[in-house]
N, C-alpha and C positions, 0 to 999 in steps of 0.2 A: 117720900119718893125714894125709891131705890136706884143711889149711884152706881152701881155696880150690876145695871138691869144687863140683861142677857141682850137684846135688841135696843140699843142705846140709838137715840134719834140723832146724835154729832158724832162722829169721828174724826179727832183732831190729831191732827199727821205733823208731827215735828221733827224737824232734821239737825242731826245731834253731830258735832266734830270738835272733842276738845271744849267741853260747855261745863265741867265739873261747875266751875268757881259759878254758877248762876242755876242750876239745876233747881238748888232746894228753892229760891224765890219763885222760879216757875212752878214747881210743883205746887208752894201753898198759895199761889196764886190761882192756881185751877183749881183750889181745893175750894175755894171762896165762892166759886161760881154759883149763884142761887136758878132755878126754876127749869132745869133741865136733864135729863141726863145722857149721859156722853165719855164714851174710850176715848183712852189717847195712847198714840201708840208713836215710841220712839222710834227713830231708824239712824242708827250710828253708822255711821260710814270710816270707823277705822280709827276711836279714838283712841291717844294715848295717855289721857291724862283719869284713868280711873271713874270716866265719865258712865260705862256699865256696870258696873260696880256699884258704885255710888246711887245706879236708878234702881237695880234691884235690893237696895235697903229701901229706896223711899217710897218704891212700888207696893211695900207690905204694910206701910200707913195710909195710902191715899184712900178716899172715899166714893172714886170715881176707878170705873174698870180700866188695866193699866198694862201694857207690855211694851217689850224694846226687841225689833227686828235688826238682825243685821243686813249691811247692802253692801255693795263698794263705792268706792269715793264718790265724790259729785252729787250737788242737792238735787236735781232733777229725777236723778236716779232714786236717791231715797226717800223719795217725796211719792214716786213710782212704785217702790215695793209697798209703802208703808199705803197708799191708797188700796192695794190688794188683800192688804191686811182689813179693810175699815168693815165694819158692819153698817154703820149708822145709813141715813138715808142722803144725808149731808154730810160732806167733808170741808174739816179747816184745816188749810195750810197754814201753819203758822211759826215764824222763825226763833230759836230756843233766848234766844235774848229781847222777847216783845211781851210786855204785861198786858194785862187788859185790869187796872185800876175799876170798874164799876164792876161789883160781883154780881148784877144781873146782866150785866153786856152778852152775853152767849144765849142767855131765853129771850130777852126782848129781839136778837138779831134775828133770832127764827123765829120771832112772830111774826117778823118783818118776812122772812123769807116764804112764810107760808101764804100770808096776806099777797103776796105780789105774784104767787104759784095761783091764787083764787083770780087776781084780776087779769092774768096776763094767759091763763088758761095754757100755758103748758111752763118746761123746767127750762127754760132757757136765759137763764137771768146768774148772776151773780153778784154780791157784797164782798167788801170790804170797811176797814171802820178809820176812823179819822185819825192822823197822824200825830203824833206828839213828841219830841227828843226828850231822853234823859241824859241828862248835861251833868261831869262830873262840878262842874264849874258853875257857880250861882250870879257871873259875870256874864248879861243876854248878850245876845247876837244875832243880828237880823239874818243871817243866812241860814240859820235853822227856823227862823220864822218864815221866810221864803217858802224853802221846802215842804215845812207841815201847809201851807197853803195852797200849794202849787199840788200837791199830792190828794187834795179834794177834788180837784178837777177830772170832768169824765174824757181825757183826751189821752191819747197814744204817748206815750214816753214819761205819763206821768202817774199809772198806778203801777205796785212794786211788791215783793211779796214781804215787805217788811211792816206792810198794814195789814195782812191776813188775808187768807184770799177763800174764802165760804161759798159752796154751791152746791147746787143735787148731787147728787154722784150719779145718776142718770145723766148728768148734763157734761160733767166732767171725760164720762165714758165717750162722750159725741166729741168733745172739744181738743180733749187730751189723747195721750199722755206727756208730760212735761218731758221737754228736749232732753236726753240727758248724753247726747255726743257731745255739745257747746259745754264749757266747763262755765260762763257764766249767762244773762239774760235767759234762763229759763222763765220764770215769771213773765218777762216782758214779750215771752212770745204766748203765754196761755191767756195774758190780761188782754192780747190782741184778736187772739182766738176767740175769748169768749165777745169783745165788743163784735165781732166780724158777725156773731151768731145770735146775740144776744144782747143783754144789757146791764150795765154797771150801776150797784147800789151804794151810796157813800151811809154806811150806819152811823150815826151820832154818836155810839159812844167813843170814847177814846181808844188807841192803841199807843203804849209806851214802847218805842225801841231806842235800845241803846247806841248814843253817839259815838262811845267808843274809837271807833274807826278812826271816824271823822278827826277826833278830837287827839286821837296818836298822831296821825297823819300830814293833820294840816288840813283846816275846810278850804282852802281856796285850793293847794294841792291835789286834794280829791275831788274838787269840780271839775279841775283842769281835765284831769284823767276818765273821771266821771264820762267829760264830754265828747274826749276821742272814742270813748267805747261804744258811747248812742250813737254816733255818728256813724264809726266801721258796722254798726251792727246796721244801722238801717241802709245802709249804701250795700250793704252786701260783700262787705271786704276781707274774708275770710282769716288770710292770710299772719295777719296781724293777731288773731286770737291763738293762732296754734303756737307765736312764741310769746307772746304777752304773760301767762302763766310763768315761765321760769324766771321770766324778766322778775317777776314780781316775788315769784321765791328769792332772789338776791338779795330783797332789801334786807336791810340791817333790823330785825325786829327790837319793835320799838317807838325808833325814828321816827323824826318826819322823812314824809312821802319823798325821794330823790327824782325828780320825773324826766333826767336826761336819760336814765337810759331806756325810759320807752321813747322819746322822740327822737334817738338814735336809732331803734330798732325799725320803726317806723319811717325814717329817712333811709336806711338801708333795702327796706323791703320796697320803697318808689324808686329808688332808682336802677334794682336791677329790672324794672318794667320798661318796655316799649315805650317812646315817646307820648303813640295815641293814647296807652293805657295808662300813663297817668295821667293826660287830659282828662277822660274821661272821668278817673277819679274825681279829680277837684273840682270838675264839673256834680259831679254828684253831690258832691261836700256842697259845693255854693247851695245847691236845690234845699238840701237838708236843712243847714244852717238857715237860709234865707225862709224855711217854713218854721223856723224854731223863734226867728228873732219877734213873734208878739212878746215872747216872757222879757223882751225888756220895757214895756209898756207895764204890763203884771206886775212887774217888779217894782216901777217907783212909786205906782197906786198901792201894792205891798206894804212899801216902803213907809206911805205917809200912815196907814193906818196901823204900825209897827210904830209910829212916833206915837202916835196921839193912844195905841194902846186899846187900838177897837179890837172884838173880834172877826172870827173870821167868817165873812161874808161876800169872797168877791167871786164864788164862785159861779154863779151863771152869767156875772159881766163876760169872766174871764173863757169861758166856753165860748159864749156869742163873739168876744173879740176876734179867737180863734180862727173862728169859722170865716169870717170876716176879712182877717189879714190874708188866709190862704186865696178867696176868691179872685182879693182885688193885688195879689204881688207874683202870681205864680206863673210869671213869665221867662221865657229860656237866654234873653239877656239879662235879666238881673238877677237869676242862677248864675248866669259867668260871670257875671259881676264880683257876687258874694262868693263865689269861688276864687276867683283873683283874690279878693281881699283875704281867706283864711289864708291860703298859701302864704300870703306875705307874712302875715302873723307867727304861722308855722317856723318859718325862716327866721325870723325877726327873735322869737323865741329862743327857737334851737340853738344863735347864737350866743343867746344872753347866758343859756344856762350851760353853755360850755366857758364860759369867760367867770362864772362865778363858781 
């Protein structure tokens, strides 16, 4: 089979900022891939670390057809050009720190893909593959078990483009193109796009991405954070994203996560609102939160089979709970309920982490 076919059936779109130090394992990671062929095409958005450079040496080894576009900042954006780039009939979003360990994970997901274009009679469907952390640490920890589970599930706030995100490019051209004003939740709006039109495939094989982040940061710190941002994004709170970015250029690279001065920023930006308009806020929040809170049910059933070391299998409980919890709590007092109660939280917080 010829990797480097003129009319490649995948185009796989990878968004590059400062990715030198992991470049080469992705590349001989794609190089592994058996039963397909397939471009991939870089889109740098401005790095400085010799990350162009460094792909046009690796681009003159690889086996598979190979370029690096430039774009300007923001993965939306380069995920944007680099789809314009694509040939294939299919595109993978895929983020430059995600392995795919099985080397036929890419043919078998388009048999999948094509199999499901025969039964479902048109392109309106999309995959992703099953989530997996690489831990620099060999010490578990059920909050990365959590998430690779939680991240199975076919529900709103829980697929991410850091499991890969595969579909027509016909289908893409309907659904897309990824936001690329919002500097972050692109994904989280095209994974809602495509369930709004269509429907979400969980492929079996693995996706490794790096914890990294997490594991600088602080995983409870970055849930914290994590959770303010799904929250403004679904509430529709603008305001808070357009300084949240430089908030977060301050931190001390490195560190762990510092999270007073977003819930500084974030106190600052409530109170120069109007009485009603922050009611109405935390009235939103209560809704949000109080539609969020099955994952604590998820989580101690998680929980028990993170003891006993099963795998993972609670996905269509945990859909059907979903569905479930939303019909029987989605009432407009116990939204102000569960709004009172984050407020307090808020507060309760806010204090804590200025006294420490």
């Amino acid at each position: 089979m010829n990797r480097r076919a003129v009319n490649p059936e995948l185009s796989i779109v990878i968004p590059i900022l400062n990715e030198a130090g992991g470049l080469q394992s992705l590349v001989d990671m794609l190089a592994e891939q058996q039963g397909c062929t397939f471009e991939v095409i870089f889109c740098d958005g401005g790095s400085e670390d010799g990350s162009p450079a460094l792909l046009r040496t690796l681009g003159a080894q690889t086996p598979f057809a190979f370029r690096t576009v430039n774009s300007g900042p923001g993965r939306g954006r380069q995920m944007n050009v680099g789809a314009r780039f694509a040939k294939g009939d299919f595109l993978l979003f895929l983020h430059a720190d995600s392995l795919l360990p099985d080397p036929r994970a890419l043919a078998e997901s388009l048999q999948r893909m094509r199999r499901e274009h025969v039964r479902r009679g048109n392109h309106c469907f999309a995959g992703r593959f099953a989530l997996r952390f690489s831990l620099t640490s060999h010490k578990q920890n059920f909050g990365y078990f959590f998430y690779e589970e939680k991240a199975r599930l076919n529900l709103s706030g829980c697929i991410h483009g850091d499991q890969g995100m595969l579909l027509p490019r016909a289908f893409f051209e309907e659904v897309g193109p990824f936001d690329s004003e919002q500097p972050i939740f692109e994904d989280e709006k095209l994974a809602a796009a495509i369930a709004r039109r269509g429907v979400w495939i969980l492929f079996p094989a693995e996706i490794v991405t790096s914890a990294r982040r997490f594991e600088r940061e602080g995983l409870r710190e970055r849930q914290i954070l994590n959770a303010l941002l799904m929250n403004f994004h679904h509430i529709g709170w603008t305001p808070f994203f357009r300084q949240a970015p430089e908030v977060y250029r301050q931190q001390a690279a490195g560190h762990r996560l510092d999270l007073l001065p977003f819930f500084l920023c974030i106190d600052n930006l409530l109170r120069a609102l109007p009485q009603p308009e922050q009611r109405r806020l935390w009235q939103a929040t209560g809704r949000y939160v109080r539609s969020q809170a099955w994952q604590l049910s998820f989580a101690f059933l998680t929980g028990v089979r993170y003891v006993l070391k099963r795998p993972h299998r609670l996905r269509s409980w945990g859909e059907s709970f979903c569905a479930l919890w939303e019909r029987c709590t989605d009432f407009p007092p116990l939204n102000r309920f569960t709004g009172a109660l984050v407020r307090i939280w808020f507060r309760h917080t806010l204090k804590r982490l200025q006294k420490s």
